[in-house]
Predicted model as a PDB file, atoms N, CA, C, CB and O in Angstrom, pLDDT in the B-factor column:
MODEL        1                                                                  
ATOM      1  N   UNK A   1     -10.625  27.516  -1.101  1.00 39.00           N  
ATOM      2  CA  UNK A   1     -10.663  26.755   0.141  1.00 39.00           C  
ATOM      3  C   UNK A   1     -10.503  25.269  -0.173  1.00 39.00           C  
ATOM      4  CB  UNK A   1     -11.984  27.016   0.911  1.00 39.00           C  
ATOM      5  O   UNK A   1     -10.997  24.655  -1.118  1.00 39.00           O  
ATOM      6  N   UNK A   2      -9.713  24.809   0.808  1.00 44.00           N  
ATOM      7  CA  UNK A   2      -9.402  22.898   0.470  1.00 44.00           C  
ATOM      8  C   UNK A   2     -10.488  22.263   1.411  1.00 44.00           C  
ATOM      9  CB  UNK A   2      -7.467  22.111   1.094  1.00 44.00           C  
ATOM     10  O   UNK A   2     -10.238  22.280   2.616  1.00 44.00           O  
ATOM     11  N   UNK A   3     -11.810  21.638   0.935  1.00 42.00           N  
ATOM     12  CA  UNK A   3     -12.142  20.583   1.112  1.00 42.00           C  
ATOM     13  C   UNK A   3     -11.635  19.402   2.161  1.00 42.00           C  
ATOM     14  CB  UNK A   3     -12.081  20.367   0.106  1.00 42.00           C  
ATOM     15  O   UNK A   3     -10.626  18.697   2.159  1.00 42.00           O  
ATOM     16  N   UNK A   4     -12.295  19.454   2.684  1.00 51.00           N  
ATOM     17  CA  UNK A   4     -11.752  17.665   3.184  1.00 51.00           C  
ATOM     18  C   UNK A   4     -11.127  16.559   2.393  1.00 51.00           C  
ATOM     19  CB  UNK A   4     -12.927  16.815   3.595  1.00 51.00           C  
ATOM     20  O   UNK A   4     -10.133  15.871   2.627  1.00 51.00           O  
ATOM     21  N   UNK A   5     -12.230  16.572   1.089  1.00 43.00           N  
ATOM     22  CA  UNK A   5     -12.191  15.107   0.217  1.00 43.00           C  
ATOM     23  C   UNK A   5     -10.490  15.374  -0.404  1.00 43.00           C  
ATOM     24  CB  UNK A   5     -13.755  14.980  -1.400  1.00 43.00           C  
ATOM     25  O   UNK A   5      -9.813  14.404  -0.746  1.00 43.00           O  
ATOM     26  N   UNK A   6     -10.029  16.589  -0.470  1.00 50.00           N  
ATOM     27  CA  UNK A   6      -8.651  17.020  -0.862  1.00 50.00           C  
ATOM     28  C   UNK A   6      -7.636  16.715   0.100  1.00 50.00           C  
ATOM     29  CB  UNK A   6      -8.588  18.434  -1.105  1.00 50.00           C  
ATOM     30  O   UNK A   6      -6.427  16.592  -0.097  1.00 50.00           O  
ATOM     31  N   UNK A   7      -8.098  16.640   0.861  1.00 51.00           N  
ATOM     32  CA  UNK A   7      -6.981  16.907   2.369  1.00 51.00           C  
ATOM     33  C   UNK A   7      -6.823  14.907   2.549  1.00 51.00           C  
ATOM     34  CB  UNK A   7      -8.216  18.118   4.455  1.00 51.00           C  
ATOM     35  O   UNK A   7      -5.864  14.349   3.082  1.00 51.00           O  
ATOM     36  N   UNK A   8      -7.847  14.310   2.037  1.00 60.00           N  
ATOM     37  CA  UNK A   8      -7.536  12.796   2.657  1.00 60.00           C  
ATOM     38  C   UNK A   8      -6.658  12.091   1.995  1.00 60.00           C  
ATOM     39  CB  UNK A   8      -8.672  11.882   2.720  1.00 60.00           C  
ATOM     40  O   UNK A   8      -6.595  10.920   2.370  1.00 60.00           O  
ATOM     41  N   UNK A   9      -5.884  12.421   1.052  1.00 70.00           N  
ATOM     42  CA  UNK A   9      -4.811  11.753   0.085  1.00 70.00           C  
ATOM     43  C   UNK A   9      -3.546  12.327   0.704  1.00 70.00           C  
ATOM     44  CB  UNK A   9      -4.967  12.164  -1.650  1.00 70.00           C  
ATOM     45  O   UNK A   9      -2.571  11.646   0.385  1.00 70.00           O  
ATOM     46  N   UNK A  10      -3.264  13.293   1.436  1.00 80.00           N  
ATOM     47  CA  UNK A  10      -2.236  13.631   2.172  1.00 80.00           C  
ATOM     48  C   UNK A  10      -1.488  12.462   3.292  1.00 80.00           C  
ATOM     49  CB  UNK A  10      -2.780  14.804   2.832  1.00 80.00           C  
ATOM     50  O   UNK A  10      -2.241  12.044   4.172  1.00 80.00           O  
ATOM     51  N   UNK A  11      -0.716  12.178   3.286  1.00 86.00           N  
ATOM     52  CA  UNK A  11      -0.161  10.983   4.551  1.00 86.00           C  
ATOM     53  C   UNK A  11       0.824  12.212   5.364  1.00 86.00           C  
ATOM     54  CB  UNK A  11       1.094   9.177   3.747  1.00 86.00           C  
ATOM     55  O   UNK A  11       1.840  12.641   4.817  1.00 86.00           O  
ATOM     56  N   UNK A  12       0.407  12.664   6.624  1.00 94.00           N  
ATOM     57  CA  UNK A  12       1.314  12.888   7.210  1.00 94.00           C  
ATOM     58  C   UNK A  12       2.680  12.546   7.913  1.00 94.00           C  
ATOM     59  CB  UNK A  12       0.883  13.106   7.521  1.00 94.00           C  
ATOM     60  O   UNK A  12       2.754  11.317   7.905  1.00 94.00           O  
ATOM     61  N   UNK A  13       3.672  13.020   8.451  1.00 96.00           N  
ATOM     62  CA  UNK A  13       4.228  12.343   8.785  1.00 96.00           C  
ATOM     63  C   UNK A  13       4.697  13.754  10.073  1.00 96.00           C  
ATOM     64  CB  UNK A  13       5.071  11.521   7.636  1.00 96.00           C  
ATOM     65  O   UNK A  13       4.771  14.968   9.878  1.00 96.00           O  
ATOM     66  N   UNK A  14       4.958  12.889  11.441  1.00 97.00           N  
ATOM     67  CA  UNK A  14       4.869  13.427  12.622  1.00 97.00           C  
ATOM     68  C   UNK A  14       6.609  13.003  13.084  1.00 97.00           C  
ATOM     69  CB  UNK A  14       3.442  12.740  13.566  1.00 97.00           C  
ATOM     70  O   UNK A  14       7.071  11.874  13.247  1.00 97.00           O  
ATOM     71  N   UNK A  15       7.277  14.264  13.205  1.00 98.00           N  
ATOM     72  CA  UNK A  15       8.634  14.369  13.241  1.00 98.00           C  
ATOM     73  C   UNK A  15       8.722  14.635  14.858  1.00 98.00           C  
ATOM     74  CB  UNK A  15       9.264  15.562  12.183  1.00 98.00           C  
ATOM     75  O   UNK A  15       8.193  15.669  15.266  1.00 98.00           O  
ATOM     76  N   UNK A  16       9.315  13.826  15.734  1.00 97.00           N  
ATOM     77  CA  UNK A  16       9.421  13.761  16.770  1.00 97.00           C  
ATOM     78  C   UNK A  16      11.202  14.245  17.787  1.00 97.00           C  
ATOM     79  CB  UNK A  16       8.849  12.449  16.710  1.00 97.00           C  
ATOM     80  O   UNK A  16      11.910  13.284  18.089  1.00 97.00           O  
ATOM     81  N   UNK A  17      11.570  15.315  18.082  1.00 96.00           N  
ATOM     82  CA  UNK A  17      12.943  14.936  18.572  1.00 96.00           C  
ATOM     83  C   UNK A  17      13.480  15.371  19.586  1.00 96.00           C  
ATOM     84  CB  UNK A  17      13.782  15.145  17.836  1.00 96.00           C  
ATOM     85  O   UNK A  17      13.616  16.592  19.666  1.00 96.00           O  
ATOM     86  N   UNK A  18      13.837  14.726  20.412  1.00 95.00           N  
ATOM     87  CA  UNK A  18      14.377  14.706  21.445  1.00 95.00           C  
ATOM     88  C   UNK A  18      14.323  15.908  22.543  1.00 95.00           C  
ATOM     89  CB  UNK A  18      15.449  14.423  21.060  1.00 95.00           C  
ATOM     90  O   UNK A  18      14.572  16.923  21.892  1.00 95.00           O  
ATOM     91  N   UNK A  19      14.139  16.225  23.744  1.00 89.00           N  
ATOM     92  CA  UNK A  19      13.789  17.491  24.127  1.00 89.00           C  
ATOM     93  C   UNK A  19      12.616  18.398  23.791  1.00 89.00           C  
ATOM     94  CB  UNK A  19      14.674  18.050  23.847  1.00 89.00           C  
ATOM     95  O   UNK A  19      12.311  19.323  24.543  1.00 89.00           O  
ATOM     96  N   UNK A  20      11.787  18.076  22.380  1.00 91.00           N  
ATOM     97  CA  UNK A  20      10.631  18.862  21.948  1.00 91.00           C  
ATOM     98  C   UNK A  20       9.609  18.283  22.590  1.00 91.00           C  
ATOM     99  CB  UNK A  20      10.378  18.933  20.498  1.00 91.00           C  
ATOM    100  O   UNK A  20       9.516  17.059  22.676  1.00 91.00           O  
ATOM    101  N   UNK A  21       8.578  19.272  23.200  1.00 93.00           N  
ATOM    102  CA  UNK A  21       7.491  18.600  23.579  1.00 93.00           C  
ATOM    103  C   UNK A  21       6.574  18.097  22.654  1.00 93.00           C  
ATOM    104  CB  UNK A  21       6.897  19.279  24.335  1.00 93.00           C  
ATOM    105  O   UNK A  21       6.244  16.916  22.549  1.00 93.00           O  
ATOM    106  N   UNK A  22       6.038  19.362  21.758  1.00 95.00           N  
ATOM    107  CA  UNK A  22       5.542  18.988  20.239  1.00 95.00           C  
ATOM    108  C   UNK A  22       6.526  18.139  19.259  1.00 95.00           C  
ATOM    109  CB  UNK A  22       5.266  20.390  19.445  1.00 95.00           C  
ATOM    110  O   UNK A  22       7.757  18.121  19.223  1.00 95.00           O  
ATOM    111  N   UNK A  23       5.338  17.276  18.293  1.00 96.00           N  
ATOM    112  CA  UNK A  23       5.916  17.110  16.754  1.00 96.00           C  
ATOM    113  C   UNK A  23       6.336  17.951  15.554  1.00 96.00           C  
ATOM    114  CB  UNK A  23       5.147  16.534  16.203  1.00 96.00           C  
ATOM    115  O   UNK A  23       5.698  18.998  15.450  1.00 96.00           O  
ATOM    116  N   UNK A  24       6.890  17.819  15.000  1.00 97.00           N  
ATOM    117  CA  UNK A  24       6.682  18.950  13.851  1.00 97.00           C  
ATOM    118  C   UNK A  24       6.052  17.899  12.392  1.00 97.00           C  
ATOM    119  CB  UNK A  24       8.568  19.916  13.444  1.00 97.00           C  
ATOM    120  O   UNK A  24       6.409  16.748  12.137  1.00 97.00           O  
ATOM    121  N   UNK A  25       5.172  18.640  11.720  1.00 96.00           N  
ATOM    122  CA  UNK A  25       4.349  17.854  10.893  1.00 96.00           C  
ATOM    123  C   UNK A  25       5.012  18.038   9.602  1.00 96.00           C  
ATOM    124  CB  UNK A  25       2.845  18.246  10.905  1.00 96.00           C  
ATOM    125  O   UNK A  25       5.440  19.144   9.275  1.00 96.00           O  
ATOM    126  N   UNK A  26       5.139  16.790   8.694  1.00 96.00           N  
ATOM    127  CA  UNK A  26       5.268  16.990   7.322  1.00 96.00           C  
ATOM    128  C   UNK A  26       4.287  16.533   6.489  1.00 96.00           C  
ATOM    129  CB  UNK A  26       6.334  16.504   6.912  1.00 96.00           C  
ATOM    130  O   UNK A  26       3.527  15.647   6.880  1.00 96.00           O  
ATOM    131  N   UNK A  27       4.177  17.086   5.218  1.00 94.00           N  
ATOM    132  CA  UNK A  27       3.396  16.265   4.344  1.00 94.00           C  
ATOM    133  C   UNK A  27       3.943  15.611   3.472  1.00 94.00           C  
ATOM    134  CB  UNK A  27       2.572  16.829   3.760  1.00 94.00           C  
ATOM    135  O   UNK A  27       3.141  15.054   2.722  1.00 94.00           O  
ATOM    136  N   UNK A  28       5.217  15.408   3.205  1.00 93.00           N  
ATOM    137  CA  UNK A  28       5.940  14.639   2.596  1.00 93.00           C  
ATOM    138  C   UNK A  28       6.988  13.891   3.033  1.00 93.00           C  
ATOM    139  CB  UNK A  28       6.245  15.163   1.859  1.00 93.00           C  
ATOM    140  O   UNK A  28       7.550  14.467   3.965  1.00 93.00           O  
ATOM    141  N   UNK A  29       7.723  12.356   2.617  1.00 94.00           N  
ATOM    142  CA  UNK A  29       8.979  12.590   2.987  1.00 94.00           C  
ATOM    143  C   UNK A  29      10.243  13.617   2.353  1.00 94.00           C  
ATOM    144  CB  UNK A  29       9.317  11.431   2.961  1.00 94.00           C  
ATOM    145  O   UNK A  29      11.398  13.914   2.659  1.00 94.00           O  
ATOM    146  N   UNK A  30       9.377  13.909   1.414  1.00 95.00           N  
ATOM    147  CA  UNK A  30      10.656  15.226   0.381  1.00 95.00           C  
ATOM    148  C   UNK A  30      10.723  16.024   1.322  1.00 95.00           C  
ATOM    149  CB  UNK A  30      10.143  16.284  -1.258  1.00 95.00           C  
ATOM    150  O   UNK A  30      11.806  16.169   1.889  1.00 95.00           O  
ATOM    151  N   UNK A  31       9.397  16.873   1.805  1.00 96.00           N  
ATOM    152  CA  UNK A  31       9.402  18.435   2.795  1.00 96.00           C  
ATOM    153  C   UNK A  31      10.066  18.064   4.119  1.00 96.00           C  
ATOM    154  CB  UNK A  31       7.625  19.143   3.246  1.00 96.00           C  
ATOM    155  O   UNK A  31      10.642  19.054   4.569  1.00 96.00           O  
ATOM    156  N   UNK A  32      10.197  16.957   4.930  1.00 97.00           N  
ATOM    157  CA  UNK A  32      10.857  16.063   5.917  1.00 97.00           C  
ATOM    158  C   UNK A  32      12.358  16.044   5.440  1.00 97.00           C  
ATOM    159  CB  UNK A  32      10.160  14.520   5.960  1.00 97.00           C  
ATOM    160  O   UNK A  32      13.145  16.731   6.091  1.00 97.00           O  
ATOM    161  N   UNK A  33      12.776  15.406   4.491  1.00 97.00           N  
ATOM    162  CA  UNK A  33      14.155  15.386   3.926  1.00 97.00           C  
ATOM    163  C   UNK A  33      14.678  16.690   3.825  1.00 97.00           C  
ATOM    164  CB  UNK A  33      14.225  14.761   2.608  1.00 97.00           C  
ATOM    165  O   UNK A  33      15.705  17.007   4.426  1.00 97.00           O  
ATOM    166  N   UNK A  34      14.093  17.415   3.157  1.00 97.00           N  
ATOM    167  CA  UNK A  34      15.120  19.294   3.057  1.00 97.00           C  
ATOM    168  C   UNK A  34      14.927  19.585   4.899  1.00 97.00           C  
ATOM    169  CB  UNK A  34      13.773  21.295   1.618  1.00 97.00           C  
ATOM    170  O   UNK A  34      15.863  20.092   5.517  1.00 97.00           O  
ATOM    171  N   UNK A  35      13.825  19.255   5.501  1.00 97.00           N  
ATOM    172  CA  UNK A  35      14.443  20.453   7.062  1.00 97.00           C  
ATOM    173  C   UNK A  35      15.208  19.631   7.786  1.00 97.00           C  
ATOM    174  CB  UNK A  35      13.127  21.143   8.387  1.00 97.00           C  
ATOM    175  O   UNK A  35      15.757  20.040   8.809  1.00 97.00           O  
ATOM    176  N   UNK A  36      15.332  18.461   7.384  1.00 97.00           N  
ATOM    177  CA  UNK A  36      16.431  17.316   8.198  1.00 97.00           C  
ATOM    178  C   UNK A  36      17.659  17.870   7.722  1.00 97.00           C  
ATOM    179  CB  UNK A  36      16.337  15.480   7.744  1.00 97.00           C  
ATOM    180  O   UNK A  36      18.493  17.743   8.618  1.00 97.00           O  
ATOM    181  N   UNK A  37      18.143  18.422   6.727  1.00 97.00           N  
ATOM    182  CA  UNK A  37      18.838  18.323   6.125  1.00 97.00           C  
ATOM    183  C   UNK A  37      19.973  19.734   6.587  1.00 97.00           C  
ATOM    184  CB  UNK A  37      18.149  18.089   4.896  1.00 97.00           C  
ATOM    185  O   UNK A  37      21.152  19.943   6.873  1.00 97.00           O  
ATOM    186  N   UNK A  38      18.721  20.420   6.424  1.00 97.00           N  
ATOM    187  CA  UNK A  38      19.101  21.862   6.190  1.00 97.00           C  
ATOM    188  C   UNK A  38      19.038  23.001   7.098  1.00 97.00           C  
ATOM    189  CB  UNK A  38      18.433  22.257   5.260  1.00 97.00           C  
ATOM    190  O   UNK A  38      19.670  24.057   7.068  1.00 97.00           O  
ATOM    191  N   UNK A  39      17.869  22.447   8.170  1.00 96.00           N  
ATOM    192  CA  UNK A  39      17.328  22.931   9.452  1.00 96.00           C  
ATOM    193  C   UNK A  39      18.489  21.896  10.794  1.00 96.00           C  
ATOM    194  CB  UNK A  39      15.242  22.475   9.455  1.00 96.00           C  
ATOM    195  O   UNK A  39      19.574  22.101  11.337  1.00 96.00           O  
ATOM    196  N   UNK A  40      17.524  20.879  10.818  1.00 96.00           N  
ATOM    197  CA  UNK A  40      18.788  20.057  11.753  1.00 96.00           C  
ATOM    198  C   UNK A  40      20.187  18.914  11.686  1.00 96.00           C  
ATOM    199  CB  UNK A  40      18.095  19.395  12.491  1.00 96.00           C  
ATOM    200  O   UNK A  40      20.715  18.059  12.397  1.00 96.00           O  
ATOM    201  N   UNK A  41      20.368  19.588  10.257  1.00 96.00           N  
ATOM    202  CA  UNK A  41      21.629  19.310   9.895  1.00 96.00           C  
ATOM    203  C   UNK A  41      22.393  17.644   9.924  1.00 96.00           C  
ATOM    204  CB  UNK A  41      22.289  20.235  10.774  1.00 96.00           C  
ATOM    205  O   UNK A  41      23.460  17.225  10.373  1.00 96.00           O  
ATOM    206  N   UNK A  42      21.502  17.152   9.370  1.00 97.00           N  
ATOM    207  CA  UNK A  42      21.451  15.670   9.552  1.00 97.00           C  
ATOM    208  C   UNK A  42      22.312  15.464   8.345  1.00 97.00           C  
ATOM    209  CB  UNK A  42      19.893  14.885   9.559  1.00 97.00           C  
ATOM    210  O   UNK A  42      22.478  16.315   7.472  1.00 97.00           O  
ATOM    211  N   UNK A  43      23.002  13.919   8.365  1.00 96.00           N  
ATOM    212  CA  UNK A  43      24.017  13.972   7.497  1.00 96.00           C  
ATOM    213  C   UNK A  43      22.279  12.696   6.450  1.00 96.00           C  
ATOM    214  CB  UNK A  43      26.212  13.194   8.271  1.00 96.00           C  
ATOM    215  O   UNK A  43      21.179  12.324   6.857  1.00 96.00           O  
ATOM    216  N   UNK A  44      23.049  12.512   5.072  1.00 96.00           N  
ATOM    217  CA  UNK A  44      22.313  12.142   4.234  1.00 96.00           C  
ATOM    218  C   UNK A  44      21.499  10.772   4.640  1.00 96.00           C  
ATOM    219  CB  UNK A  44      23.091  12.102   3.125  1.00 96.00           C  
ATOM    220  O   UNK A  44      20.333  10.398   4.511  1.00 96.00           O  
ATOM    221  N   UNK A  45      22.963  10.090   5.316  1.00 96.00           N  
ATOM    222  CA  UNK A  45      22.776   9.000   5.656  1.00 96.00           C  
ATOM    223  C   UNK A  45      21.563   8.496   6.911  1.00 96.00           C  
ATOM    224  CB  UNK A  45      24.023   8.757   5.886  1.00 96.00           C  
ATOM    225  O   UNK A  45      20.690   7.644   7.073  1.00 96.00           O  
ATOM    226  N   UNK A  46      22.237   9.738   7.674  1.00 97.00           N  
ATOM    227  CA  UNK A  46      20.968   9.466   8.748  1.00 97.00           C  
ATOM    228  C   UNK A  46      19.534   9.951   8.588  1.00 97.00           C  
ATOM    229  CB  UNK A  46      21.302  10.065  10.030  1.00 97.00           C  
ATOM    230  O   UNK A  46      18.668   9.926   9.462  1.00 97.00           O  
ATOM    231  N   UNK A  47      19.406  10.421   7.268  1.00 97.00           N  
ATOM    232  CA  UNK A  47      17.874  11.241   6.928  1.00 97.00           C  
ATOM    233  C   UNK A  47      17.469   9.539   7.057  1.00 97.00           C  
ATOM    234  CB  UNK A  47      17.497  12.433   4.952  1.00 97.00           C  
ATOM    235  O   UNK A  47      16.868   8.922   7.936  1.00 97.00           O  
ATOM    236  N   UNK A  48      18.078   9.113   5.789  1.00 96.00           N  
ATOM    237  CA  UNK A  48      18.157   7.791   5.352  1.00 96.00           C  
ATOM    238  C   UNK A  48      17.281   7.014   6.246  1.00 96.00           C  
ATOM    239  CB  UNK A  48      19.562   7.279   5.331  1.00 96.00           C  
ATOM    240  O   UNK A  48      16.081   6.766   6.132  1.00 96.00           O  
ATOM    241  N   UNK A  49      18.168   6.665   7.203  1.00 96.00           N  
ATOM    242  CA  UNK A  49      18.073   5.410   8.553  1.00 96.00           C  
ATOM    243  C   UNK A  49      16.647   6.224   9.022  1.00 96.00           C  
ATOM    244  CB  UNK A  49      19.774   5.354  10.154  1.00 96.00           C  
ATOM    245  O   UNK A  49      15.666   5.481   9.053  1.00 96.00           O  
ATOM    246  N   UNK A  50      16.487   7.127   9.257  1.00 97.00           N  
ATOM    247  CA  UNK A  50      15.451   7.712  10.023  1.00 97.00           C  
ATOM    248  C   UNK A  50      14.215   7.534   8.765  1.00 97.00           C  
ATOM    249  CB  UNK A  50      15.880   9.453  10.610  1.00 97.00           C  
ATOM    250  O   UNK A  50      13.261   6.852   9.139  1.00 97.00           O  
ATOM    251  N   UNK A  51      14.162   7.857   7.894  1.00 95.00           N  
ATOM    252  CA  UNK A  51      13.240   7.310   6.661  1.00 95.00           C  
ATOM    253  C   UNK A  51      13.077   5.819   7.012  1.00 95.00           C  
ATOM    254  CB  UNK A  51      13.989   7.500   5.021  1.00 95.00           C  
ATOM    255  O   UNK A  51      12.058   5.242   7.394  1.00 95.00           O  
ATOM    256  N   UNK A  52      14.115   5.402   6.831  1.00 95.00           N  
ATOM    257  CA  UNK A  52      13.605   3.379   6.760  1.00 95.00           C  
ATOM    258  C   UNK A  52      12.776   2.825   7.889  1.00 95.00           C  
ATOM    259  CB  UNK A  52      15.118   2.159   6.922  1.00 95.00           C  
ATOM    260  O   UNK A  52      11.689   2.259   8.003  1.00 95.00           O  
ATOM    261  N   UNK A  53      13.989   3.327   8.867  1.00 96.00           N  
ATOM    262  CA  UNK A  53      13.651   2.656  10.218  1.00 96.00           C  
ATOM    263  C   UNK A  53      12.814   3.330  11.079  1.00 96.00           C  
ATOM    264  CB  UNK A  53      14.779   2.400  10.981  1.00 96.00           C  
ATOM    265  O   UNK A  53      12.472   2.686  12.070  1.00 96.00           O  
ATOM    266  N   UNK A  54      12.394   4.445  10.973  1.00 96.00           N  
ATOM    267  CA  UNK A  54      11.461   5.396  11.798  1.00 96.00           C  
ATOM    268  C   UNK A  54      11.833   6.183  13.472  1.00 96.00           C  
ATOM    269  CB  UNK A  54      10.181   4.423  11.995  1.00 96.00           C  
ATOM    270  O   UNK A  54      11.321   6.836  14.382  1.00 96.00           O  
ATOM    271  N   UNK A  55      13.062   5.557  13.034  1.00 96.00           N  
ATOM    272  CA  UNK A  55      13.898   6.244  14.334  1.00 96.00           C  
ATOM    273  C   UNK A  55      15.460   6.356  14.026  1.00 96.00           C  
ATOM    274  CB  UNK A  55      13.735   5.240  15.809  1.00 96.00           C  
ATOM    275  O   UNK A  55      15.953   5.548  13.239  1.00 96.00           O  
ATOM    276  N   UNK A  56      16.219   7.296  14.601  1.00 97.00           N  
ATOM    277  CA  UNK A  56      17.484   7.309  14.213  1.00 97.00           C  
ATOM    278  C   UNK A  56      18.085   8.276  15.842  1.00 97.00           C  
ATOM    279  CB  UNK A  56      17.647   8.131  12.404  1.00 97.00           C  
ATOM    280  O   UNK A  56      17.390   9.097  16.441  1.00 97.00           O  
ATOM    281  N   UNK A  57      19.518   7.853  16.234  1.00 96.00           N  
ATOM    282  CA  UNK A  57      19.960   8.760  17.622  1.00 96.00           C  
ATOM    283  C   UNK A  57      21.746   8.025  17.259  1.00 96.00           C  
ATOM    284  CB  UNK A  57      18.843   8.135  19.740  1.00 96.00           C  
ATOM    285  O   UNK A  57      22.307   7.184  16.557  1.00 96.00           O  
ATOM    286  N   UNK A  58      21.892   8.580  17.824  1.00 95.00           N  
ATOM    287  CA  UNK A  58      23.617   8.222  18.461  1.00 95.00           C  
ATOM    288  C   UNK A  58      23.504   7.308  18.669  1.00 95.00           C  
ATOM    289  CB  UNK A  58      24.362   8.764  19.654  1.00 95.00           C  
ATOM    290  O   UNK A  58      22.786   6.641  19.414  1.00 95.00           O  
ATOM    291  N   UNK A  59      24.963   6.994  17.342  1.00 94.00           N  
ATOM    292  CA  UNK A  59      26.167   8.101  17.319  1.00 94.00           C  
ATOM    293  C   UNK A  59      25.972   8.437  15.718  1.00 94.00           C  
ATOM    294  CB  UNK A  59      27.984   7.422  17.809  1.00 94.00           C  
ATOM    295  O   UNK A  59      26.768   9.203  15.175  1.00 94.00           O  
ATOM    296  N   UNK A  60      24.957   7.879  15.026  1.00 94.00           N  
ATOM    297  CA  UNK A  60      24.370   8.189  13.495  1.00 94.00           C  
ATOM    298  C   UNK A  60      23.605   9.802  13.519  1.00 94.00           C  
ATOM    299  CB  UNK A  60      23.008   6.803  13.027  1.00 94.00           C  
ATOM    300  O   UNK A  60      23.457  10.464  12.492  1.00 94.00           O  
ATOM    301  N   UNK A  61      23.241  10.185  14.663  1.00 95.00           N  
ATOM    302  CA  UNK A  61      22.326  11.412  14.788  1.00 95.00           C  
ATOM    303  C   UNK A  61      23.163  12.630  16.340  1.00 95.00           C  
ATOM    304  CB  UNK A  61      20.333  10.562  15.267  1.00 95.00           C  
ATOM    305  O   UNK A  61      23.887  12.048  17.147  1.00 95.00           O  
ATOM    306  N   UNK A  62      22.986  13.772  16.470  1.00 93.00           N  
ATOM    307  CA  UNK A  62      23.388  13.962  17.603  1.00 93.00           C  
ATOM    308  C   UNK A  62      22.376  13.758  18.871  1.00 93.00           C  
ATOM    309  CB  UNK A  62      23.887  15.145  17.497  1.00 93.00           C  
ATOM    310  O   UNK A  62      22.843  13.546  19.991  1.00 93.00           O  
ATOM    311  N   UNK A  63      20.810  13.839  18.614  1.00 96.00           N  
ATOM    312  CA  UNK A  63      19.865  13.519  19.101  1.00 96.00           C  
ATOM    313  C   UNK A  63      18.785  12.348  18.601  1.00 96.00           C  
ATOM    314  CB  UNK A  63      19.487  14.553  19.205  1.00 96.00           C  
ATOM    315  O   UNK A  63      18.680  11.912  17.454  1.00 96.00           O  
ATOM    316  N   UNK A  64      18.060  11.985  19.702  1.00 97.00           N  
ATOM    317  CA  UNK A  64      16.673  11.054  19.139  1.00 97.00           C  
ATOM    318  C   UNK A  64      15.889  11.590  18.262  1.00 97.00           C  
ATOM    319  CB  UNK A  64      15.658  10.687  20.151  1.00 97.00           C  
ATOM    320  O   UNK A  64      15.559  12.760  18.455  1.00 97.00           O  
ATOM    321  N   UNK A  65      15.446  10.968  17.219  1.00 98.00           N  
ATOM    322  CA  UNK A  65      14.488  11.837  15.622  1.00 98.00           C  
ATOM    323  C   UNK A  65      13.423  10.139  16.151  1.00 98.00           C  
ATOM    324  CB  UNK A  65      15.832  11.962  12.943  1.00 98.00           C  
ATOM    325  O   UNK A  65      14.076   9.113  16.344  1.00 98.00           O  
ATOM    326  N   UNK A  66      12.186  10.110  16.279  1.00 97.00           N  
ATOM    327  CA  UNK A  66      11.460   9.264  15.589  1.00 97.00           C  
ATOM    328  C   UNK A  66      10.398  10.243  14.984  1.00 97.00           C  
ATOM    329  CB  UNK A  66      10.929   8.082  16.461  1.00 97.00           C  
ATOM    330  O   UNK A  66      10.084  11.421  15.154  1.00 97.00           O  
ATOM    331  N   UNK A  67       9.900   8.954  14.014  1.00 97.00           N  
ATOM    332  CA  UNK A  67       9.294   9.406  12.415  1.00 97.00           C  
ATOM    333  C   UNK A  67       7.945   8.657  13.025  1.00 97.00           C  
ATOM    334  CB  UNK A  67      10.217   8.594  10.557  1.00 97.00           C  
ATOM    335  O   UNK A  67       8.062   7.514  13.467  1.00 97.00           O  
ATOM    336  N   UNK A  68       6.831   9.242  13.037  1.00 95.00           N  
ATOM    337  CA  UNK A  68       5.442   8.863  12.762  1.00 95.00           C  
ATOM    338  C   UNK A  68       4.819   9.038  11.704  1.00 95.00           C  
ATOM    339  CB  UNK A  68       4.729   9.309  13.456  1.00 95.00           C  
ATOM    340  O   UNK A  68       4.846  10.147  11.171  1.00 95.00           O  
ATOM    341  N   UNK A  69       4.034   7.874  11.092  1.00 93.00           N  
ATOM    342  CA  UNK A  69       3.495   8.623   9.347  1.00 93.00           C  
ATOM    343  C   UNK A  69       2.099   8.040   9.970  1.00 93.00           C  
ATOM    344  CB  UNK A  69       4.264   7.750   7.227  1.00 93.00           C  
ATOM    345  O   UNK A  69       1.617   6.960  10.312  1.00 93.00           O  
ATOM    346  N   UNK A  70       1.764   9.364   9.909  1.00 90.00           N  
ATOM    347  CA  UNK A  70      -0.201   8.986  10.349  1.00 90.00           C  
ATOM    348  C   UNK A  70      -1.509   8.813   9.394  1.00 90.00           C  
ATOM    349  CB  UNK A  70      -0.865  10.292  11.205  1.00 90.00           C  
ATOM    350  O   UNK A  70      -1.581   9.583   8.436  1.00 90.00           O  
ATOM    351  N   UNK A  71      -2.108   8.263   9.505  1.00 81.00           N  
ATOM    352  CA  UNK A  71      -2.885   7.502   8.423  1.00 81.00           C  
ATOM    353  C   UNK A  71      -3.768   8.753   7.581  1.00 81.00           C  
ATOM    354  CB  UNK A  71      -4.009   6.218   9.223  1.00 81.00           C  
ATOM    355  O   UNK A  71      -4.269   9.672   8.229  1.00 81.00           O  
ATOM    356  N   UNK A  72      -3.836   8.717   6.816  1.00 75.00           N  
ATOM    357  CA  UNK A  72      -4.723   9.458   5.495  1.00 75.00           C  
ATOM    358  C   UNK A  72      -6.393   9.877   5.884  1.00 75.00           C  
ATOM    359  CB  UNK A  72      -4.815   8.166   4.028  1.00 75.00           C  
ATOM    360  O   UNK A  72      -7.112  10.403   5.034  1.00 75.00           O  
TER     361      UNK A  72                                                      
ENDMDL                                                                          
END                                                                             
């Protein structure tokens, strides 16, 4: 069983897009990068922009992606 004191070094990050009512949660930007990638088919570049800038849409994306990273 994981502890709390284990769980508080985790930084989430709260994947937001367009039409979804829910977020979808990551615990990494790596685990974020493969379903951008591979799930909603994002080109490299726009994982990219959406990593830096915390939001990414058209004409770089086909939809709105913002990125929430929620505190530890």
């Amino acid at each position: 069983m994981i502890g709390p004191s284990a769980l508080r070094g985790i930084t989430w990050l709260d994947l937001r897009v367009e039409g979804d009512l829910h977020p979808r949660r990551f615990d990494s930007p790596e685990t974020l990068r493969a379903y951008l990638v591979r799930i909603e088919r994002l080109s490299e570049e726009a994982v990219t922009a959406l990593l830096e800038r915390g939001e990414v849409g058209p004409p770089e994306a086909r939809r709105l992606y913002q990125l929430q990273v929620l505190p530890p």
